[in-house]
N, C-alpha and C positions, 0 to 999 in steps of 0.2 A: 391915159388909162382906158376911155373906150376903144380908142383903136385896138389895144392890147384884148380887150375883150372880143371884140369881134374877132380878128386875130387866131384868136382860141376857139370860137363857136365855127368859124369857116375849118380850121382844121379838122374837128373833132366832126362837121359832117362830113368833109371828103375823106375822113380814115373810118369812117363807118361805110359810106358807098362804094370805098375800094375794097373794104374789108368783104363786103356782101358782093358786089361783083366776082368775086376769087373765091367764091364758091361753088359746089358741083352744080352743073346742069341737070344731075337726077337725083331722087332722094327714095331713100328704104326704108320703114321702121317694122321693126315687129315686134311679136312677143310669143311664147310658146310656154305649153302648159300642160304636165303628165293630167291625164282624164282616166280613171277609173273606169273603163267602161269601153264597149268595141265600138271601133271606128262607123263602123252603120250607125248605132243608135245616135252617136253627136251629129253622122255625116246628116241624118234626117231632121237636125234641129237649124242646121245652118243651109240648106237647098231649098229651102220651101219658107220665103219671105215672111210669111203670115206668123210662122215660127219666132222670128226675130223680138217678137214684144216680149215675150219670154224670159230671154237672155242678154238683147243688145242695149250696151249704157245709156246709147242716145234715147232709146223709146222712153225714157220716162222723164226725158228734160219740156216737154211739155203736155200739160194732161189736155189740149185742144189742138192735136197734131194730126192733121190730115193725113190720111194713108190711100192709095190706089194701088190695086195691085191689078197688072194685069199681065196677055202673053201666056206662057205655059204656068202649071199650079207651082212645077219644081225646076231646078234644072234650068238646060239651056233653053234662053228666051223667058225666061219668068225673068218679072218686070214690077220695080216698086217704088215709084212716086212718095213723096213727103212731102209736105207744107207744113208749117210752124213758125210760131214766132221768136223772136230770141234768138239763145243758140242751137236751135234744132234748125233752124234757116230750111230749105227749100233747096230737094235735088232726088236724082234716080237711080237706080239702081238695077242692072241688067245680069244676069249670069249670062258670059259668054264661053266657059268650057267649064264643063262637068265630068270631073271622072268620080263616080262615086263611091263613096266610102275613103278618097284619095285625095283626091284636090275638087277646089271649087274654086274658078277665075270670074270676079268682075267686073264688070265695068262698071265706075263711079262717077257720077257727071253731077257737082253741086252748082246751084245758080244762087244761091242768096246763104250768107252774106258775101261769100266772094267767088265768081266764079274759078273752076277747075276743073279737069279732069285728070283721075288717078284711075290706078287700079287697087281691087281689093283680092287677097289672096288666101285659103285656108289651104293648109295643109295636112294629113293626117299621115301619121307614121305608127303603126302597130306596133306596141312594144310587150309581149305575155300579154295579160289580160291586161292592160291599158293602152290607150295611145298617147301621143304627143302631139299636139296640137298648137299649129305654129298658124297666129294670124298674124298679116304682113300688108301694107299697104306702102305702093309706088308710084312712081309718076315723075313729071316734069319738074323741072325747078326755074320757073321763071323768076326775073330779077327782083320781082316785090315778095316774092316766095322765099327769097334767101335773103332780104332785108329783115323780112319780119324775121328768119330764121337766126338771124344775126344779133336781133334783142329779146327772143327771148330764147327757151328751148323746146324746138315744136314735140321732140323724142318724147322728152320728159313729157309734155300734155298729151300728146295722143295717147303717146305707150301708157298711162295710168288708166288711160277709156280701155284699153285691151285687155290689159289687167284683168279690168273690174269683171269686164265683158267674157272673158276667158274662163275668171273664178265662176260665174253664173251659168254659164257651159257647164261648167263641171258639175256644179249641184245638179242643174237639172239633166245633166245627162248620168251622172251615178244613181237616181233616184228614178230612172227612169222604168 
């Protein structure tokens, strides 16, 4: 009977490591969201880091969360450090292309709690007086990236922070 057990414990990890193995090497997630409101007024909430307490889900997961900002105020080369504890963990954040009012590319470099590097992406699409607003984060998928990917669903967790992040764009940029 224990043999039989192990038996079943050794199968059920190697059909989870082959399961996670056989998945993509890159990953996409995004979300997108009509905004009331011209692409300048949002593009000026999302270029300019200082901005981000504002609207982004993560700023308010911890209220002792260190901020640096440094590099340019907006735009390419503006630069913004985090420390926190918990889940706001410790990492930085670079624009490296800015087309404004259009797109904004950047680089996401997190060290605590797991190191990565992604990219972060906004997109802005004019539609009549609103735009659409599509944020998208990419990157790598190394093997503990697609295990964890494998129990639970990273889409579903992030995608709800973009959501959330998205809807608060919109208030304060329709209000603005």
């Amino acid at each position: 009977m224990i043999m039989l057990i192990v038996i079943l414990i050794v199968a059920a990890v190697a059909t989870l490591l082959i399961v996670a193995a056989t998945k993509p090497n890159n990953f996409r997630l995004q979300r997108s969201l009509t905004i009331n409101a011209p692409a300048a007024v949002i593009y000026g909430h999302i270029d300019d880091f200082r901005q981000w307490k504002d609207w982004s889900p993560w700023e308010q997961l911890d209220p002792n969360l260190k901020r640096t900002y440094s590099g340019e105020t907006s735009g390419i080369g503006a630069v913004y450090d985090w420390e926190g504890s918990g889940k706001a963990g410790q990492g930085r954040m670079t624009i490296r292309e800015a087309a404004p009012a259009h797109r904004l590319l950047i680089n996401l470099d997190f060290i605590k709690p797991f190191p990565a590097t992604n990219s972060a992406e906004f997109l802005l699409q004019p539609s009549g007086d609103s735009t659409v607003v599509t944020w998208a984060m990419f990157g790598p998928s190394p093997f503990m990236s697609k295990l964890m990917g494998t129990l639970m669903n990273m889409d579903d967790l992030i995608g709800k922070d973009f959501e959330r992040g998205l809807e608060n764009l919109k208030r304060l940029s329709e209000h603005a």
